[in-house]
mmCIF file as Biopython writes it, N, C-alpha, C and O atoms, coordinates in Angstrom:
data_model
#
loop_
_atom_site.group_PDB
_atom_site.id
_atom_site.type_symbol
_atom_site.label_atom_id
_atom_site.label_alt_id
_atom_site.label_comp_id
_atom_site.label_asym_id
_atom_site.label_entity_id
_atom_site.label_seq_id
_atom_site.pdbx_PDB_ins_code
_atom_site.Cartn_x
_atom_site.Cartn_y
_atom_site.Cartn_z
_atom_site.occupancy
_atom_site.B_iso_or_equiv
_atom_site.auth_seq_id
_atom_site.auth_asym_id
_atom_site.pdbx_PDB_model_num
ATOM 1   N N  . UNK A ? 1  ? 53.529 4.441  -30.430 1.0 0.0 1  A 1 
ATOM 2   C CA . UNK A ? 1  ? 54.385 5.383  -29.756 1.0 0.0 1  A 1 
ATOM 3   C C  . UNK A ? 1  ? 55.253 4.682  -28.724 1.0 0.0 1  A 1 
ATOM 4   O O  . UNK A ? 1  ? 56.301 5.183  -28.316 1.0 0.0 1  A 1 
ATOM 5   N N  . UNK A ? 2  ? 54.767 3.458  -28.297 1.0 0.0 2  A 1 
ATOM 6   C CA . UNK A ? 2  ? 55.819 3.068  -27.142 1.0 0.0 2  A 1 
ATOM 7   C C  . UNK A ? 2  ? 56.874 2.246  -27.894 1.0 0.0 2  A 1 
ATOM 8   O O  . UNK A ? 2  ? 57.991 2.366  -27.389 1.0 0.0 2  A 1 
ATOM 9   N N  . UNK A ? 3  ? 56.823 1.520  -28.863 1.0 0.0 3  A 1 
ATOM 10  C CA . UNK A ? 3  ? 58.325 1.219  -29.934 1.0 0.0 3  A 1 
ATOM 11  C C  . UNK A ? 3  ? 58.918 2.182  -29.776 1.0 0.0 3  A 1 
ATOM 12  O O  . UNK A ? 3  ? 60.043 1.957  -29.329 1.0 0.0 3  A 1 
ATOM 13  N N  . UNK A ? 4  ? 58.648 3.414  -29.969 1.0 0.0 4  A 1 
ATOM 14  C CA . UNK A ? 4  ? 59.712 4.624  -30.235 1.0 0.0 4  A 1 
ATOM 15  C C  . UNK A ? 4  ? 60.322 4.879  -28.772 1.0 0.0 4  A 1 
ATOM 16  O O  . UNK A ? 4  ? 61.514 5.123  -28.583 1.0 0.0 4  A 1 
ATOM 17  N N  . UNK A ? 5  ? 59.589 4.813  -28.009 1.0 0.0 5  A 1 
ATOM 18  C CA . UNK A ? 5  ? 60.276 5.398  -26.598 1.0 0.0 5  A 1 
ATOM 19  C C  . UNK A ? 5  ? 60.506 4.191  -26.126 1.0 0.0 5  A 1 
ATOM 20  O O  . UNK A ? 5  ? 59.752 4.093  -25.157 1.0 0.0 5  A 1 
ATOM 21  N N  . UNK A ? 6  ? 61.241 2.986  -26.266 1.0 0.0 6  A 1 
ATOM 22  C CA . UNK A ? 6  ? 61.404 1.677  -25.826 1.0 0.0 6  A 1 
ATOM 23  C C  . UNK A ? 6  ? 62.784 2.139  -26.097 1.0 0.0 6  A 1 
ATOM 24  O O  . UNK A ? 6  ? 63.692 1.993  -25.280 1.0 0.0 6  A 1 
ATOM 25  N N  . UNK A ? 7  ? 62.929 2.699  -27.258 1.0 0.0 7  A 1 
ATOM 26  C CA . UNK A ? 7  ? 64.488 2.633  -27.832 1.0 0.0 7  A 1 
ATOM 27  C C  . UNK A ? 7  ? 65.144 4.171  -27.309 1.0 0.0 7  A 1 
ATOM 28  O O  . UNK A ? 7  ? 66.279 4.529  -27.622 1.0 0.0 7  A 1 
ATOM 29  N N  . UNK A ? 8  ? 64.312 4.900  -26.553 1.0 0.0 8  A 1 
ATOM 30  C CA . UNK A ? 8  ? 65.342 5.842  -26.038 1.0 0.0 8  A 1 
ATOM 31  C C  . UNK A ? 8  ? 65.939 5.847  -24.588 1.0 0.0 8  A 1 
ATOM 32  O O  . UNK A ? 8  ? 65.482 5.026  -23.793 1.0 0.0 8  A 1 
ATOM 33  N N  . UNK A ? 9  ? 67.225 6.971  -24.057 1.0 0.0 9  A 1 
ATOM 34  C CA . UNK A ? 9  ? 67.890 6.585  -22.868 1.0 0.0 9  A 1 
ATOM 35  C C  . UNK A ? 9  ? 67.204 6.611  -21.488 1.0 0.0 9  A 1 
ATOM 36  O O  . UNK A ? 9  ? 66.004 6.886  -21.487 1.0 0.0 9  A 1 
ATOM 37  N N  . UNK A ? 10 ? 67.536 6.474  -20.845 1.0 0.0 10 A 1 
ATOM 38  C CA . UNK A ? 10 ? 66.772 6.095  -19.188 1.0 0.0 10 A 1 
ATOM 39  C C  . UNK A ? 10 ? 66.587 7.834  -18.846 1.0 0.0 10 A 1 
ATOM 40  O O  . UNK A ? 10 ? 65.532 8.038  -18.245 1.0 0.0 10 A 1 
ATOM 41  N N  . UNK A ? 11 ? 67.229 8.834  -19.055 1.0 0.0 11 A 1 
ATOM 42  C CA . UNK A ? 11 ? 66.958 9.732  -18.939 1.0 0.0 11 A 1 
ATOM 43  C C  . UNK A ? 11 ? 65.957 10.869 -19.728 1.0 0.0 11 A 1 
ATOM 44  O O  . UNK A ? 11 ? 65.677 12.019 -19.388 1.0 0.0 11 A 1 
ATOM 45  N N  . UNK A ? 12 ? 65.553 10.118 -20.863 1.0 0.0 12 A 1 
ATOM 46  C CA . UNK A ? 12 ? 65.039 10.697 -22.022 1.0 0.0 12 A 1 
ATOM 47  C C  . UNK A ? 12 ? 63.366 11.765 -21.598 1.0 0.0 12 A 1 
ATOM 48  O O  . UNK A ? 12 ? 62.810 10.989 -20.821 1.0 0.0 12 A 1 
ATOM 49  N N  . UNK A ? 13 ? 62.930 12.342 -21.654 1.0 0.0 13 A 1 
ATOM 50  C CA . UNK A ? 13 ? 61.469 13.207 -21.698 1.0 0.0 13 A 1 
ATOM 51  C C  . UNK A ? 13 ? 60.438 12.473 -22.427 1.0 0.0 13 A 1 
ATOM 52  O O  . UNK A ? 13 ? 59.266 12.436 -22.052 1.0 0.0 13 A 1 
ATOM 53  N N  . UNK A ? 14 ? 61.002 11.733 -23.752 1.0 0.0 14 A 1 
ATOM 54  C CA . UNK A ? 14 ? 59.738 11.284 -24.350 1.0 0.0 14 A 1 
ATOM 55  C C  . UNK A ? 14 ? 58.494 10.434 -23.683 1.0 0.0 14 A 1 
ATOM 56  O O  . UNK A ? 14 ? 57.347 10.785 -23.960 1.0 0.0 14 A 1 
ATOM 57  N N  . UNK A ? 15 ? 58.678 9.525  -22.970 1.0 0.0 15 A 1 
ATOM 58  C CA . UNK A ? 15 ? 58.227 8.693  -22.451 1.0 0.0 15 A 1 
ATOM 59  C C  . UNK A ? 15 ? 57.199 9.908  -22.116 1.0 0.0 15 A 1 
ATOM 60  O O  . UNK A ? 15 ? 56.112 10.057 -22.675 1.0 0.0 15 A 1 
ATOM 61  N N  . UNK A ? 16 ? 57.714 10.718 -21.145 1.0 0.0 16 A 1 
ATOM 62  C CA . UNK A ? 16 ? 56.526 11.678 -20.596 1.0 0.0 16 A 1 
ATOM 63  C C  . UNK A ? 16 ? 56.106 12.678 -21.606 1.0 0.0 16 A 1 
ATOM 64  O O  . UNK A ? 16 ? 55.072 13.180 -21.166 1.0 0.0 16 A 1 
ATOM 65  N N  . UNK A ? 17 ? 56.310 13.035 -22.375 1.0 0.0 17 A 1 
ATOM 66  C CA . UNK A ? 17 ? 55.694 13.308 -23.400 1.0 0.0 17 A 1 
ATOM 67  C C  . UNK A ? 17 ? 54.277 12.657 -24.363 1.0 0.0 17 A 1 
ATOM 68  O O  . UNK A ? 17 ? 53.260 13.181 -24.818 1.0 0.0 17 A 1 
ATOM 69  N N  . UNK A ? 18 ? 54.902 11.111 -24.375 1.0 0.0 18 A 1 
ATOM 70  C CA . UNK A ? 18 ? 53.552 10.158 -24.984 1.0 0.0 18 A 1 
ATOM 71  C C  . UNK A ? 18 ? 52.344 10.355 -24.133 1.0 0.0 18 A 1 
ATOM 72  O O  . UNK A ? 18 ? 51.202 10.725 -24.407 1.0 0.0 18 A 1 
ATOM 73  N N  . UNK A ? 19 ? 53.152 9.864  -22.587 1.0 0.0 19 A 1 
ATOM 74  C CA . UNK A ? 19 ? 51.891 9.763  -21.546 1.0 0.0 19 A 1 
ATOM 75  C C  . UNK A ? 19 ? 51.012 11.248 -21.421 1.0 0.0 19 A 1 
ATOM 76  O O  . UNK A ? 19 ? 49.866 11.215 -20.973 1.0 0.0 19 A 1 
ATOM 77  N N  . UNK A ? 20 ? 51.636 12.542 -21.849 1.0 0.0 20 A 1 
ATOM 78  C CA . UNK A ? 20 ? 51.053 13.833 -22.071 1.0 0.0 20 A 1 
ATOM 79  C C  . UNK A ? 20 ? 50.140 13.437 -22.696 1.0 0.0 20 A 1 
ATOM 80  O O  . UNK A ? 20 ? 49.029 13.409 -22.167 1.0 0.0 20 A 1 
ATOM 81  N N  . UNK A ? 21 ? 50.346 12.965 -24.145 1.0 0.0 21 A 1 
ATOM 82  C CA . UNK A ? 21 ? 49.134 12.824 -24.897 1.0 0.0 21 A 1 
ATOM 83  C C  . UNK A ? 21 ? 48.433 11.982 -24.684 1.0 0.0 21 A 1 
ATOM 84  O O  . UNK A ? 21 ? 47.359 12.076 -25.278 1.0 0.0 21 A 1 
ATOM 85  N N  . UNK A ? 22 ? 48.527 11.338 -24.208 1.0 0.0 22 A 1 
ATOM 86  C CA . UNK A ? 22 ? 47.633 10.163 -22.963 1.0 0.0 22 A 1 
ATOM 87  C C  . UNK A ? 22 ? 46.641 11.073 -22.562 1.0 0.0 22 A 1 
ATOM 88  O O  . UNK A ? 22 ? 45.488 11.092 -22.992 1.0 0.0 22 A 1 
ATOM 89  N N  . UNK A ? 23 ? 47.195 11.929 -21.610 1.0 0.0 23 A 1 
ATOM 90  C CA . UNK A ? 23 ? 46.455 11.803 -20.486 1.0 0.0 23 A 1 
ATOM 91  C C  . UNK A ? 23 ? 45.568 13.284 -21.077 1.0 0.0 23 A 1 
ATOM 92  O O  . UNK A ? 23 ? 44.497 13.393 -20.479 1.0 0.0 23 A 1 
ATOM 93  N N  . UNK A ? 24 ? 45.734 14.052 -21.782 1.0 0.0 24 A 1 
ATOM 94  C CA . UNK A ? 24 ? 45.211 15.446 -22.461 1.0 0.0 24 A 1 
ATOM 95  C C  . UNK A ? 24 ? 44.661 15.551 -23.738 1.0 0.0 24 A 1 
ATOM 96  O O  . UNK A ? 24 ? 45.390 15.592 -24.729 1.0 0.0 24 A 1 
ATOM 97  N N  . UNK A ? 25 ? 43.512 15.595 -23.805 1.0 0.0 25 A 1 
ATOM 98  C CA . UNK A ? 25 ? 42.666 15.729 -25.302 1.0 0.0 25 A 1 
ATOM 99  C C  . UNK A ? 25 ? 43.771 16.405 -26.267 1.0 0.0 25 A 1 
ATOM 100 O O  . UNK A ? 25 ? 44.244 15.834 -27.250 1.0 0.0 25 A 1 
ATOM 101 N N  . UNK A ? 26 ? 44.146 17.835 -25.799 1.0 0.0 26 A 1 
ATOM 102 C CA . UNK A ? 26 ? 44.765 18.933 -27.088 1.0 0.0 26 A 1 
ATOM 103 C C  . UNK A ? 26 ? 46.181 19.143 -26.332 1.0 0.0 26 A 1 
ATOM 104 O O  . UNK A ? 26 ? 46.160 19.752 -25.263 1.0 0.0 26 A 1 
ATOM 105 N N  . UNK A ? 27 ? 47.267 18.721 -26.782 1.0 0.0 27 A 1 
ATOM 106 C CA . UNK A ? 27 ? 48.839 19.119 -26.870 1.0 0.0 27 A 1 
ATOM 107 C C  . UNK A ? 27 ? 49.402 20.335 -27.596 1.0 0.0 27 A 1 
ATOM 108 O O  . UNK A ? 27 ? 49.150 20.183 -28.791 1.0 0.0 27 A 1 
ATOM 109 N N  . UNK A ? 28 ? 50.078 21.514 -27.380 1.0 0.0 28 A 1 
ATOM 110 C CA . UNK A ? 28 ? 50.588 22.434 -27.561 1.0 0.0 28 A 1 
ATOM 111 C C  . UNK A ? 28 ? 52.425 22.294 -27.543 1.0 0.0 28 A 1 
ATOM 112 O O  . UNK A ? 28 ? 53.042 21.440 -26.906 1.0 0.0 28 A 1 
ATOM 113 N N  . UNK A ? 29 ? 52.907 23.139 -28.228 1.0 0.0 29 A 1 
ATOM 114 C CA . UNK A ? 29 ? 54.617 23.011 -28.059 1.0 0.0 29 A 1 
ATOM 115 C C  . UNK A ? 29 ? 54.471 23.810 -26.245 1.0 0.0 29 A 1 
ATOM 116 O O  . UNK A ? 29 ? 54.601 23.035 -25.298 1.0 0.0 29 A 1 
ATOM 117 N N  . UNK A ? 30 ? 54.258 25.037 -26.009 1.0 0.0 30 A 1 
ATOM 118 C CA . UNK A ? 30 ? 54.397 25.440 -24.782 1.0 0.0 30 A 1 
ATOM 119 C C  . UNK A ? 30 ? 53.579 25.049 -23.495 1.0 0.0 30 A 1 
ATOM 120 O O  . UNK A ? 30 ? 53.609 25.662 -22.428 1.0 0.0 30 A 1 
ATOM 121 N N  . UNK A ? 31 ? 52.976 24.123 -23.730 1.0 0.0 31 A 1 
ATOM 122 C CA . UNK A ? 31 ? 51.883 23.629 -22.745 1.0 0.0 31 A 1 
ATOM 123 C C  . UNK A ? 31 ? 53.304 22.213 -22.491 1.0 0.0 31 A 1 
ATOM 124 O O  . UNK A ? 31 ? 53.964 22.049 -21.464 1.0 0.0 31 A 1 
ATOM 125 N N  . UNK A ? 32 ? 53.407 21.338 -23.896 1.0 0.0 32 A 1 
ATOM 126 C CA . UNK A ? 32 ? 54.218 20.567 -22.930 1.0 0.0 32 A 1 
ATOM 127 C C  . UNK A ? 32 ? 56.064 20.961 -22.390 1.0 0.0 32 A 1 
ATOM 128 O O  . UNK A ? 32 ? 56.886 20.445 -21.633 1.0 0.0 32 A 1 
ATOM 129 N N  . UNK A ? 33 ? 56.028 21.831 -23.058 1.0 0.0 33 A 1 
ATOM 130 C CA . UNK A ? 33 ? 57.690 22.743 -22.601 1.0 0.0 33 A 1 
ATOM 131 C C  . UNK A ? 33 ? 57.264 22.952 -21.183 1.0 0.0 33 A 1 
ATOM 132 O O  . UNK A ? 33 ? 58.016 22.525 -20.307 1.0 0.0 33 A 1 
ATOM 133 N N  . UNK A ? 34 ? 56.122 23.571 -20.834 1.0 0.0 34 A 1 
ATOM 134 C CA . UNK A ? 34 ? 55.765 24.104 -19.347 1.0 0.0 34 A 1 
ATOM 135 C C  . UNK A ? 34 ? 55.570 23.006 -18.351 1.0 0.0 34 A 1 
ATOM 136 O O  . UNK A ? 34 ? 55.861 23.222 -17.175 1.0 0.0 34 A 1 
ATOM 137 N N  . UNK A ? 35 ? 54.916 21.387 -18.873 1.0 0.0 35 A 1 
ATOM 138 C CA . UNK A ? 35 ? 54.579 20.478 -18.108 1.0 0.0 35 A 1 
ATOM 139 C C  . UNK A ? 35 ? 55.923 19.652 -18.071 1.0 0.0 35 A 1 
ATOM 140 O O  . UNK A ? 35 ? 56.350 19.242 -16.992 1.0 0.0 35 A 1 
ATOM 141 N N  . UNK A ? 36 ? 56.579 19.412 -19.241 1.0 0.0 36 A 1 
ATOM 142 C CA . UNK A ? 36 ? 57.964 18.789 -19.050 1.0 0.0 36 A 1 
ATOM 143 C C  . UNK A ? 36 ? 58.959 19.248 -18.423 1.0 0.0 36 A 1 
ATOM 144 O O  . UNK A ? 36 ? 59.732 18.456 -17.885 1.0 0.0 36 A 1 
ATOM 145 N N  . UNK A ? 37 ? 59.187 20.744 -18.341 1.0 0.0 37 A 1 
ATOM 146 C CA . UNK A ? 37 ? 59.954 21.619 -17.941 1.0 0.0 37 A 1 
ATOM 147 C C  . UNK A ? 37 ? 61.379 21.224 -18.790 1.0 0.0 37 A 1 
ATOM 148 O O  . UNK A ? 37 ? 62.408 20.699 -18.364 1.0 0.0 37 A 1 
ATOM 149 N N  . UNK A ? 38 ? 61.012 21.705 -20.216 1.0 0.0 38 A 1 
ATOM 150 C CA . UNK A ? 38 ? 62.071 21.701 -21.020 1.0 0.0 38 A 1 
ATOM 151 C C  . UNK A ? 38 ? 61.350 23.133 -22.130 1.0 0.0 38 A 1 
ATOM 152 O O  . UNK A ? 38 ? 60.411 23.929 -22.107 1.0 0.0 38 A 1 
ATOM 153 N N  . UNK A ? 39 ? 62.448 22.783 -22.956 1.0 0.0 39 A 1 
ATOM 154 C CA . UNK A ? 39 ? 62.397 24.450 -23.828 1.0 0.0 39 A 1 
ATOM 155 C C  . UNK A ? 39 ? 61.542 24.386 -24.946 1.0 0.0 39 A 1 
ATOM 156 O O  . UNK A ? 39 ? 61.838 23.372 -25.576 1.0 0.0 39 A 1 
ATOM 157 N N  . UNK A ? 40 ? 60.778 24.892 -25.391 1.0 0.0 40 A 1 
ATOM 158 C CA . UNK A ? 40 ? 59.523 24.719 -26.706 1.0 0.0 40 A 1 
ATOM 159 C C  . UNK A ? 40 ? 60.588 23.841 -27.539 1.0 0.0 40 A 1 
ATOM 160 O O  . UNK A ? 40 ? 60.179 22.699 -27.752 1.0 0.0 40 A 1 
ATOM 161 N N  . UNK A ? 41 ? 62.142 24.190 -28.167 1.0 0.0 41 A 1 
ATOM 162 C CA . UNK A ? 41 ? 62.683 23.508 -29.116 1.0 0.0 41 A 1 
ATOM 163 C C  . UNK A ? 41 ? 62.948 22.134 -29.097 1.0 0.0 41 A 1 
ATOM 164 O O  . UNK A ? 41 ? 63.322 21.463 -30.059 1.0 0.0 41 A 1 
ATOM 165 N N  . UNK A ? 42 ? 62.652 21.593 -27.496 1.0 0.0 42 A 1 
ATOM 166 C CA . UNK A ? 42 ? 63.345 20.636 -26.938 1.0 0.0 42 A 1 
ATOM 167 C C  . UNK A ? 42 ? 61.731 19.454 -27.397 1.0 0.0 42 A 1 
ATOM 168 O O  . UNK A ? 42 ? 61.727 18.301 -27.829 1.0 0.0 42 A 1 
ATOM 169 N N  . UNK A ? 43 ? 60.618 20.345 -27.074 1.0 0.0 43 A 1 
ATOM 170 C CA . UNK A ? 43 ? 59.553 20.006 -27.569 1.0 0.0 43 A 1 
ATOM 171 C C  . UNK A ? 43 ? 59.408 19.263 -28.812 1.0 0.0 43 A 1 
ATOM 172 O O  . UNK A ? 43 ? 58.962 18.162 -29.134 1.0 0.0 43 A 1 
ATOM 173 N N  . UNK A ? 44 ? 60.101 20.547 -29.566 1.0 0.0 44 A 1 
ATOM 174 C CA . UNK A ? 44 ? 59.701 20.455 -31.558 1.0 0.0 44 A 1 
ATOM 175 C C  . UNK A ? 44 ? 60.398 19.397 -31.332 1.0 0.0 44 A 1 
ATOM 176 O O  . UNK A ? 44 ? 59.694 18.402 -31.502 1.0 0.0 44 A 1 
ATOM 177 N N  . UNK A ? 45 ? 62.059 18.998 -30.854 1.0 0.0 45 A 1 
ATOM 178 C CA . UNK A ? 45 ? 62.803 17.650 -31.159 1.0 0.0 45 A 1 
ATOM 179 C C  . UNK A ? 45 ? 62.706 16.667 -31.028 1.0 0.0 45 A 1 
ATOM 180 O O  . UNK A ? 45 ? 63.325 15.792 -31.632 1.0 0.0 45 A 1 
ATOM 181 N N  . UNK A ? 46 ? 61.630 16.483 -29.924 1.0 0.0 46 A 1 
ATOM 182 C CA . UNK A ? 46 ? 60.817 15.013 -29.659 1.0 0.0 46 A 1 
ATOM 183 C C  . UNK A ? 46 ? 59.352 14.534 -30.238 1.0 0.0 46 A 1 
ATOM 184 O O  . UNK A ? 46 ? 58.623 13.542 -30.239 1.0 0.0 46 A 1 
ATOM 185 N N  . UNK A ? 47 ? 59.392 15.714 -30.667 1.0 0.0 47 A 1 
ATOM 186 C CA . UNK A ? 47 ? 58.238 15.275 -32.168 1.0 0.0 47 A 1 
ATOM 187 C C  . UNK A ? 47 ? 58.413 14.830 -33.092 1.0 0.0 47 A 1 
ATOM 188 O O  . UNK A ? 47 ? 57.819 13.811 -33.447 1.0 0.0 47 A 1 
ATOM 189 N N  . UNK A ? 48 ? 59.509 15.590 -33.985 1.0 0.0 48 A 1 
ATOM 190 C CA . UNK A ? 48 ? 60.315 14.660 -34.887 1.0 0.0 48 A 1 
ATOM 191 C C  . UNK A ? 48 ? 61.091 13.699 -34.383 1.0 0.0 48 A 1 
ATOM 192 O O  . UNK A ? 48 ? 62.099 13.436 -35.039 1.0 0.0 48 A 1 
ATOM 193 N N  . UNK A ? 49 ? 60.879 13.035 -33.287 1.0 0.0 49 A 1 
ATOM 194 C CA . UNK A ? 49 ? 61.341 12.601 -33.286 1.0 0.0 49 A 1 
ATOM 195 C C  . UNK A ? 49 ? 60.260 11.217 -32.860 1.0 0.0 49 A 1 
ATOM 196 O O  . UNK A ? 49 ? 60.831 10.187 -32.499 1.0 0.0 49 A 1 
ATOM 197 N N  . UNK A ? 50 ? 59.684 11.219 -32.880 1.0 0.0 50 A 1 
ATOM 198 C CA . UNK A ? 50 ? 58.329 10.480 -32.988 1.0 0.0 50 A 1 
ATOM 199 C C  . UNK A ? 50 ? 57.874 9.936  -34.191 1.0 0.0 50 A 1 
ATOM 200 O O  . UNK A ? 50 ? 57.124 8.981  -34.394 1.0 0.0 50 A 1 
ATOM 201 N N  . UNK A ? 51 ? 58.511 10.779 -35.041 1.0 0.0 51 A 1 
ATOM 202 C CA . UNK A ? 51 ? 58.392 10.412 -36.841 1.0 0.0 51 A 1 
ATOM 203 C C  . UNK A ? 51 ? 56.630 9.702  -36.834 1.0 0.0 51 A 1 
ATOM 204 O O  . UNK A ? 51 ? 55.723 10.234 -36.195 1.0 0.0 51 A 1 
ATOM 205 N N  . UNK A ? 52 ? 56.482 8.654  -37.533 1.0 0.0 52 A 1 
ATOM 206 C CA . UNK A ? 52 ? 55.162 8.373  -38.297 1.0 0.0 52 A 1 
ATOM 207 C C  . UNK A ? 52 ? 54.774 7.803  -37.017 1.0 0.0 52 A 1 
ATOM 208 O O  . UNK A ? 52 ? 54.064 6.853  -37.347 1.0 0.0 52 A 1 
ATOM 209 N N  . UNK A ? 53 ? 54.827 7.830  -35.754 1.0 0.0 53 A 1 
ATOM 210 C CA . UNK A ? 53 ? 54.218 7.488  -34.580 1.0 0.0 53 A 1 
ATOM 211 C C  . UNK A ? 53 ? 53.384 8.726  -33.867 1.0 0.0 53 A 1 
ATOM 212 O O  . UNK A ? 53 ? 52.598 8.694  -32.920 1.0 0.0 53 A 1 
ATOM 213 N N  . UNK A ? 54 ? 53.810 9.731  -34.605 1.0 0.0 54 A 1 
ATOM 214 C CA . UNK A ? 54 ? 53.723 11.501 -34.342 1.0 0.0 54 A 1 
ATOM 215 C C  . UNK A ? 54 ? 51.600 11.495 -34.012 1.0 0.0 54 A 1 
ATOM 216 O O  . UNK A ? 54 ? 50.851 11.126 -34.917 1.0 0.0 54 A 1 
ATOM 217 N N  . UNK A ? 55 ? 51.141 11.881 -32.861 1.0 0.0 55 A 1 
ATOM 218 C CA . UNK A ? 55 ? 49.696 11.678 -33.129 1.0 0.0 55 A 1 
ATOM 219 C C  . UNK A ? 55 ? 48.819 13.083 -34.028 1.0 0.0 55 A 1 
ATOM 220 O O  . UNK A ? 55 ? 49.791 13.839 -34.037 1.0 0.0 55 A 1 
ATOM 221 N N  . UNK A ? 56 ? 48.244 13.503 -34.400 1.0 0.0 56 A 1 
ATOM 222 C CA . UNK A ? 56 ? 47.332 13.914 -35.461 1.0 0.0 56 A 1 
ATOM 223 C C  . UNK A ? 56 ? 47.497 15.352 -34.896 1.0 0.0 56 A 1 
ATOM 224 O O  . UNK A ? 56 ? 47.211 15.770 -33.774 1.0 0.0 56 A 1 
ATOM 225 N N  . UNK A ? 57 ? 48.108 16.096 -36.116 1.0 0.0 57 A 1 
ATOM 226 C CA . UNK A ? 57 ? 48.027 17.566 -35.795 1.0 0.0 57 A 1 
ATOM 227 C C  . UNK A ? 57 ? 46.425 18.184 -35.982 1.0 0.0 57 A 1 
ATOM 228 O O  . UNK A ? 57 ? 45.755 18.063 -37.008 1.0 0.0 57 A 1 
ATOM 229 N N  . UNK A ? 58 ? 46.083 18.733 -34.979 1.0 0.0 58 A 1 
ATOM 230 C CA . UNK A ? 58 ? 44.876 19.142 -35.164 1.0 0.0 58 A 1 
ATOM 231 C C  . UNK A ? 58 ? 43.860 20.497 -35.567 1.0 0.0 58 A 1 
ATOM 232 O O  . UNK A ? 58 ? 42.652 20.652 -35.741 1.0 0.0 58 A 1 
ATOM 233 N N  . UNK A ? 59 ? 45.420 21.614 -35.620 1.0 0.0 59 A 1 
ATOM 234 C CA . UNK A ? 59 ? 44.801 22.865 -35.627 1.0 0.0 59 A 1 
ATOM 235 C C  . UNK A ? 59 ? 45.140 23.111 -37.955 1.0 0.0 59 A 1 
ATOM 236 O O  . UNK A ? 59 ? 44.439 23.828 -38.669 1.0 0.0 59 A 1 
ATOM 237 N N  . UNK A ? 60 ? 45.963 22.530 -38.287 1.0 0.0 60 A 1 
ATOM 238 C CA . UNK A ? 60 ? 46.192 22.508 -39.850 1.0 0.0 60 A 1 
ATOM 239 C C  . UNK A ? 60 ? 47.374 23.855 -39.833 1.0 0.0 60 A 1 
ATOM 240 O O  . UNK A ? 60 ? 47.735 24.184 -40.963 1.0 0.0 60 A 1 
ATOM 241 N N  . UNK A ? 61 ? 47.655 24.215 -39.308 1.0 0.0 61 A 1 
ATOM 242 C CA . UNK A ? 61 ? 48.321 25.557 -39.053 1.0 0.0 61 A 1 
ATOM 243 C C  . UNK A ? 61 ? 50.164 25.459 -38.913 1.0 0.0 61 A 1 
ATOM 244 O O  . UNK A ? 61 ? 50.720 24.429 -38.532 1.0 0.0 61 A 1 
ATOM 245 N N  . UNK A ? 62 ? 50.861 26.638 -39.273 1.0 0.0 62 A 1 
ATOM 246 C CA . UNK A ? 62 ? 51.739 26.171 -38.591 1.0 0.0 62 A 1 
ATOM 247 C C  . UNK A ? 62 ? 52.487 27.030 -37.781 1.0 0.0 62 A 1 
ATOM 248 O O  . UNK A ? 62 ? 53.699 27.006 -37.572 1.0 0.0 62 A 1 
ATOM 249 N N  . UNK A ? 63 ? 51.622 27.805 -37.339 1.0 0.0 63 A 1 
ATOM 250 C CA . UNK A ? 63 ? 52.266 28.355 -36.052 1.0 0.0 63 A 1 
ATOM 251 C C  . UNK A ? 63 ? 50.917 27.908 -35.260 1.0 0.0 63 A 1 
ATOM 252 O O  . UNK A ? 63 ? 49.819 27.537 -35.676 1.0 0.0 63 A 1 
ATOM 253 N N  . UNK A ? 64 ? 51.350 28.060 -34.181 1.0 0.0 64 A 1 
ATOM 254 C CA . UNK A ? 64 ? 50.112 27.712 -33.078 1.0 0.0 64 A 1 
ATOM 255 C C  . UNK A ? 64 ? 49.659 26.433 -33.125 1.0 0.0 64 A 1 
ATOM 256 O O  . UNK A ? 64 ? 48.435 26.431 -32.990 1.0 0.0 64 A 1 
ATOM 257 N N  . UNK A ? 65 ? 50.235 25.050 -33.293 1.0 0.0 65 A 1 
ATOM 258 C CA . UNK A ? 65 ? 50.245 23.903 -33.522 1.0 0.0 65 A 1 
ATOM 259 C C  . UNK A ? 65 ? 49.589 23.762 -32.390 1.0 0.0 65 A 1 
ATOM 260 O O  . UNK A ? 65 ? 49.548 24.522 -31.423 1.0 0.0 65 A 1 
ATOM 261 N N  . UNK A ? 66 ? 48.963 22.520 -32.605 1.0 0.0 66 A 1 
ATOM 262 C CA . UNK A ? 66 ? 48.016 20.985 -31.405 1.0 0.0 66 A 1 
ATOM 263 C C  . UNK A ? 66 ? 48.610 20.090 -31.728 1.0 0.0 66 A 1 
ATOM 264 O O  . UNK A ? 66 ? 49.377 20.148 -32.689 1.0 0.0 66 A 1 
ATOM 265 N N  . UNK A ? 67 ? 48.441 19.098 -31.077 1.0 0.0 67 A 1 
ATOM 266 C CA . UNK A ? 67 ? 48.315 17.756 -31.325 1.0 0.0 67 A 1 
ATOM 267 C C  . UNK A ? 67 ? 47.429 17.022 -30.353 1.0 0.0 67 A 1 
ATOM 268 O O  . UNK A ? 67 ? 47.366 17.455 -29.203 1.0 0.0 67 A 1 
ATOM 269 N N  . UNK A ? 68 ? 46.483 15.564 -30.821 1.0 0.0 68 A 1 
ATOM 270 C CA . UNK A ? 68 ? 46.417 15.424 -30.213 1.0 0.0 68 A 1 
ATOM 271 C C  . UNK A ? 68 ? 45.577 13.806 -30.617 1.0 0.0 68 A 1 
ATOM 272 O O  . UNK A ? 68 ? 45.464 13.411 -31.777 1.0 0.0 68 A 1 
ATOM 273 N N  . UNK A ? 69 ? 45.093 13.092 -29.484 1.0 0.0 69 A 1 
ATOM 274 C CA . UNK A ? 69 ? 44.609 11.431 -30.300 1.0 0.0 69 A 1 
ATOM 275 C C  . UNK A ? 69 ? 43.457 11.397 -31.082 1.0 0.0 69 A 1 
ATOM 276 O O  . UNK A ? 69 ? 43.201 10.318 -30.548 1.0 0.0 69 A 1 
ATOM 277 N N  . UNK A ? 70 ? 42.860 11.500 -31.567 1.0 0.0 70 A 1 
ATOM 278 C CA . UNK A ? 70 ? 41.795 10.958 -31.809 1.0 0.0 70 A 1 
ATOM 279 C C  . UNK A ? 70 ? 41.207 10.039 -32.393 1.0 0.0 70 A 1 
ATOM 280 O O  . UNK A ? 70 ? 39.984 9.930  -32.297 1.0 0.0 70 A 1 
#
């Protein structure tokens, strides 16, 4: 995950996004919209945008998504 956020701008969210999943067993779209203080979509876009660095969806679902390391 840090290749991917090496290559984005000085202003970018992702960075704090990775360290989210750092620092929190289970990741949600509105848990990190609420901790980033950006918009659930802004969420979904830095997931894909994470591509195959993306960490392990955990609920199998696709509404009410997790993510998270394990």
């Amino acid at each position: 995950m840090s290749r991917v956020t090496a290559k984005t701008r000085s202003n970018s969210k992702l960075p704090e996004l990775v360290e989210l999943f750092l620092s929190r067993p289970l990741v949600t779209v509105p848990l990190g919209a609420k901790l980033l203080k950006v918009t659930p979509k802004a969420v979904d876009l830095m997931l894909a945008q994470l591509g195959g660095a993306l960490p392990r969806e955990l609920t199998g679902r696709t509404r009410y998504r997790a993510w998270g390391i394990v």
